[in-house]
C-alpha positions in Angstrom: -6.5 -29.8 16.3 -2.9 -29.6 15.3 -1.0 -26.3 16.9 1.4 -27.0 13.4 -1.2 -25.3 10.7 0.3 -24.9 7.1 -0.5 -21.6 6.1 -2.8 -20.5 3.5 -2.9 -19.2 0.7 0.6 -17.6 -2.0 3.4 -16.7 0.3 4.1 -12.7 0.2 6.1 -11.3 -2.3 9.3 -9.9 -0.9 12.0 -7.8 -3.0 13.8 -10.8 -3.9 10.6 -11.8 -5.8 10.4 -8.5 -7.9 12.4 -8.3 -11.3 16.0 -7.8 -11.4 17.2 -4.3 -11.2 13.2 -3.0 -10.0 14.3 -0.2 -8.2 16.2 1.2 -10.7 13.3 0.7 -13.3 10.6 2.2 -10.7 13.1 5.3 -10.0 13.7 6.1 -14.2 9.8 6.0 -14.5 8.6 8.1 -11.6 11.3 10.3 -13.2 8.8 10.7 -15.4 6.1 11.0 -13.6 4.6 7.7 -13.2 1.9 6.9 -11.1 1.9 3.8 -8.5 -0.5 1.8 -11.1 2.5 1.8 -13.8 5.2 0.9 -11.2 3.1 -1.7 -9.7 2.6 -3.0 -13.4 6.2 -2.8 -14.2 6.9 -5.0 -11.2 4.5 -7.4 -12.5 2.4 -7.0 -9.1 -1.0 -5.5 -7.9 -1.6 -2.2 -6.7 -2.4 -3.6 -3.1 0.3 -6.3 -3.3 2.8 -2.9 -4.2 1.1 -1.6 -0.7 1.3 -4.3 1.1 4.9 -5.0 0.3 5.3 -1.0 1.4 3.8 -1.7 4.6 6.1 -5.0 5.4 9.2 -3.6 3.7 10.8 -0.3 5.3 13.5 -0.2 2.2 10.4 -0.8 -0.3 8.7 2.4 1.2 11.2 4.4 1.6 11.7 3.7 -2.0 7.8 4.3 -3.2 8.0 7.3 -1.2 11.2 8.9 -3.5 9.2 7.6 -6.5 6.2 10.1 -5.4 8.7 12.8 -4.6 10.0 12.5 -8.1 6.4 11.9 -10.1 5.1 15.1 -8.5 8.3 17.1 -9.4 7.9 15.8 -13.2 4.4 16.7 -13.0 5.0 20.1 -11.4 7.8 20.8 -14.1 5.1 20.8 -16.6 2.8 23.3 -15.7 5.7 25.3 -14.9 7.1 25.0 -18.4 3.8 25.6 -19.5 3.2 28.9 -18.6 3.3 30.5 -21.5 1.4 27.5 -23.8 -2.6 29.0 -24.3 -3.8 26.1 -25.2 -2.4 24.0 -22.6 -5.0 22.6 -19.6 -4.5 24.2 -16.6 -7.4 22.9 -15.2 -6.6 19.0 -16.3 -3.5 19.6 -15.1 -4.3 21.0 -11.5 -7.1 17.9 -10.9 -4.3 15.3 -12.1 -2.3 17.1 -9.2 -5.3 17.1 -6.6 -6.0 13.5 -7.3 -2.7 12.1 -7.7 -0.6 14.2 -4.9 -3.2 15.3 -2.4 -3.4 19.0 -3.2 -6.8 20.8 -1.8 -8.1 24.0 -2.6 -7.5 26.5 0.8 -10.6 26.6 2.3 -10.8 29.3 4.9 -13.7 29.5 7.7 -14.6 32.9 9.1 -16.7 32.2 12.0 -18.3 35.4 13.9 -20.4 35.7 16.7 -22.5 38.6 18.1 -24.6 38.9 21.5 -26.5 41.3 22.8 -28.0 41.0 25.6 -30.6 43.6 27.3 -30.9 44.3 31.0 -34.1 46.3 31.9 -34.2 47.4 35.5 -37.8 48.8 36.8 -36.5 51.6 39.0 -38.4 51.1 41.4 -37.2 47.5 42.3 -34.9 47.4 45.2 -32.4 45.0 43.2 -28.9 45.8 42.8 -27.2 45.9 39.8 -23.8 44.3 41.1 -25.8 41.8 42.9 -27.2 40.1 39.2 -24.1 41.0 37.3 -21.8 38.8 40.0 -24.4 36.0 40.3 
């Protein structure tokens, strides 16, 4: 068997094989709060081609990573704005921000313990006190 193997298979995208300008196309939309489906669409790649390029390209991630910091300021920018709207979905809008950016309800653990514990002594037993506590 030959030690010179062709390999198999598309060669990986790199950045030169996105479209021109991409990063500044992925930056206006997560502006906006895209999500990584539509900037992996407007590339014109898959959602795990847009992670495996992320994971091979430090200048790709660095750049996903500023398109989540902006999508989640756009997204928290709305339910700020919508404070005073009645009719607006705070609920809709707090799962979008759970499922898209991680956020977890606080959950707190209170964890008690209690022990008694009951020492009868016959008096009339010649054992020592000190002798069982120190054993």
């Amino acid at each position: 068997m030959s030690e010179d193997k062709r390999p198999v298979g598309r060669p990986k995208i790199t950045l030169e094989d996105l479209p021109k300008d991409w990063e500044k196309k992925i930056l206006k939309e997560a502006k906006e709060g895209a999500s990584i489906v539509e900037l992996a669409v407007l590339l014109e790649i898959s959602r795990g081609t847009f992670y495996d390029l992320g994971e091979r390209d430090e200048y790709f991630l660095n750049t996903i990573k500023k398109c989540k910091r902006l999508s989640e300021v756009w997204w928290l920018k709305q339910g700020r704005k919508q404070l005073e709207n009645k009719d607006f979905s705070y609920t809709g809008w707090y799962m979008n921000m759970k499922n898209r950016f991680g956020w977890a309800d606080k959950q707190e653990t209170k964890q008690e313990t209690s022990s008694k514990i009951e020492i009868k002594v016959d008096k009339q037993s010649d054992l020592n006190i000190d002798d069982f506590l120190n054993d």
